[in-house]
N, C-alpha and C positions, 0 to 999 in steps of 0.2 A: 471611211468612217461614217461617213451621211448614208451609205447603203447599210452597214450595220445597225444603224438607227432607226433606218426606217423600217427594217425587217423584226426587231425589236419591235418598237412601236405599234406593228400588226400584228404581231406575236398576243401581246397585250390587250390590243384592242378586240382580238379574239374572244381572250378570256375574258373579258369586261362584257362580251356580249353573252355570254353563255352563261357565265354564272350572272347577269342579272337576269339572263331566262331563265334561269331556275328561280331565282326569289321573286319573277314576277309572275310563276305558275301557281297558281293558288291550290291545284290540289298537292304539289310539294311541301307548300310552306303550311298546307291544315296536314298533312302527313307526316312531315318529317317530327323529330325531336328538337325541343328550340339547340341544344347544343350546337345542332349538326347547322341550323340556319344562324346560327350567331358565328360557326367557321366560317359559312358561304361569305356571310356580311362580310367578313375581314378580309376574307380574299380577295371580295370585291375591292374593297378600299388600299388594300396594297398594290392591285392592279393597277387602280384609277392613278396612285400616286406616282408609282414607277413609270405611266403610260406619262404622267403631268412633267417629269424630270429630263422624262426623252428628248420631249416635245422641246422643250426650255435648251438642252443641250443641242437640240439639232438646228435649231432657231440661232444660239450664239453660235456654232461653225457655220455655219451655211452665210452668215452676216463675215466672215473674217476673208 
């Protein structure tokens, strides 16, 4: 289970680095449509949260 997690986890931490490389590209965010950067934003933020759940989960198995 702690190896699913952790591969998760990277999985996550992937996308959390990519798409805030896109929202921290400036000629993205003056080019795109805000629609398309207010998806980015969310995906960021459901990333951040599911990577935050992992973390929490793999922390209390790892303590049992």
């Amino acid at each position: 289970e702690l190896a699913r997690l952790n591969k998760e986890i990277q999985r996550l931490q992937g996308e959390v680095q990519r798409v805030g490389g896109k929202l921290s590209n400036p000629a993205f965010v003056d080019k795109a449509p805000p629609a398309v950067i207010d998806k980015e934003r969310a995906k960021l933020a459901e990333a951040e949260q599911a990577r935050a759940k992992l973390v929490e989960q793999r922390a209390r198995i790892a303590s049992l």
